[in-house]
C-alpha positions as CSV (number, residue, x, y, z in Angstrom):
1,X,-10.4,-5.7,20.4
2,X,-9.5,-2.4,19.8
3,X,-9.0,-1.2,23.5
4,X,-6.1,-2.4,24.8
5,X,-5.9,-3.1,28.8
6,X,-2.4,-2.1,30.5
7,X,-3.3,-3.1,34.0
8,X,-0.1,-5.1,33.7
9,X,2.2,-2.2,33.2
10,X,0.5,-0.2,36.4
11,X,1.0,-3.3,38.7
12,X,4.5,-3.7,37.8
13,X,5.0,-0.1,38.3
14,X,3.3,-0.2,41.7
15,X,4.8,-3.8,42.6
16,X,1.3,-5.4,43.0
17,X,0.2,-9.2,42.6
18,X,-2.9,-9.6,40.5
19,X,-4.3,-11.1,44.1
20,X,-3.3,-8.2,45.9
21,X,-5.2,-5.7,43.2
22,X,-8.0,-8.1,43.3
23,X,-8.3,-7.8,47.1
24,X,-8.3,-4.2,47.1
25,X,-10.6,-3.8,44.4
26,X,-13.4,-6.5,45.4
27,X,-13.3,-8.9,42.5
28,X,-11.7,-12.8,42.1
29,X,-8.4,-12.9,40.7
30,X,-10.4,-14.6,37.7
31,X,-11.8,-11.9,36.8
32,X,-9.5,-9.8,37.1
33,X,-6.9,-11.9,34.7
34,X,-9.9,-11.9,32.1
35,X,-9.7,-7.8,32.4
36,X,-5.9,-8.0,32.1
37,X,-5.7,-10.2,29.4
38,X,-7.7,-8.5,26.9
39,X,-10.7,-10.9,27.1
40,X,-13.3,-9.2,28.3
41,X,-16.3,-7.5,26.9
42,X,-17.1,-4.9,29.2
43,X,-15.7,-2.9,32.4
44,X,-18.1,-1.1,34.8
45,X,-17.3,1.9,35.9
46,X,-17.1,1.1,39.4
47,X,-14.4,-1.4,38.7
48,X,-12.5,0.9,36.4
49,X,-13.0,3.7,39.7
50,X,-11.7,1.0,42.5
51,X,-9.1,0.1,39.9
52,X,-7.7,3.7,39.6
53,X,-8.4,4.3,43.3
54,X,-6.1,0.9,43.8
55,X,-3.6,1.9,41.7
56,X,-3.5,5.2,42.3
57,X,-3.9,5.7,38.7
58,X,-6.2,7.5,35.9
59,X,-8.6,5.2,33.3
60,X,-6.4,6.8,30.5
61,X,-3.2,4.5,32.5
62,X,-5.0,1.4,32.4
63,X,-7.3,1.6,28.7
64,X,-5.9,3.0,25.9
65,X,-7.4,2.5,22.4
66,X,-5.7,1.0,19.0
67,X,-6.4,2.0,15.6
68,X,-6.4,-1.3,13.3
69,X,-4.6,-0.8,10.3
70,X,-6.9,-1.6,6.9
71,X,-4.0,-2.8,5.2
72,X,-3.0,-5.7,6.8
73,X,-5.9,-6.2,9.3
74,X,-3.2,-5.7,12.7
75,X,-3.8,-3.2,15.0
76,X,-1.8,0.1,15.5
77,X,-0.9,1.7,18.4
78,X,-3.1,4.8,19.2
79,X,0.6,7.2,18.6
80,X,0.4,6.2,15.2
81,X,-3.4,8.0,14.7
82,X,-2.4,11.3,13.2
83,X,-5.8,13.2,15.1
84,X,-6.5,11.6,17.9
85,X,-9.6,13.6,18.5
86,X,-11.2,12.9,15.4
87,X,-12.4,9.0,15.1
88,X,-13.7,9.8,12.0
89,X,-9.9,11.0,10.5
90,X,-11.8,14.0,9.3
91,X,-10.7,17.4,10.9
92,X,-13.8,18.3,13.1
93,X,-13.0,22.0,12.1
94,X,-12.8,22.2,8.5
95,X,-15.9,21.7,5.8
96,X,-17.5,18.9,4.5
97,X,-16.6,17.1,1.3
């Protein structure tokens, strides 16, 4: 999946278990492992807001997006996109083809 989840990182930082997060936040420590580990397919924005609240952290801390290389099929991290406000890798301000 191209989004990459670093809830990992932020506990460490904050020296949290993934039961103590879970508590604060109000979900099972299932679901939260599936967040952590990449597995799931969606996040709602109320979780993502009692995460951050939890963690005293900004979405941008815990999700950060991977470009997938078309060479080899592996994914990249997002330093390696040379415009990271394009997602088309066309610059926004210059004409058309």
């Amino acid at each position: 999946m191209p989004i990459a989840v670093d809830i990992d990182v932020m506990l460490a930082k904050r020296k949290m278990s993934v039961g103590e997060l879970a508590d604060r936040v109000g979900i099972t420590p299932a679901n939260l492992a599936v967040l952590k580990n990449g597995r799931a397919k969606a996040v709602r924005f109320a979780t993502l807001a009692a995460l951050c609240e939890a963690l005293e952290c900004q979405p941008g801390d815990l999700l950060r997006w991977e470009a997938k290389d078309a060479a080899d099929g592996q994914r990249q991290p997002s330093a390696t996109v040379a415009r990271a406000g394009s997602c088309s890798g066309q610059d926004p301000f210059e004409d058309g083809p």
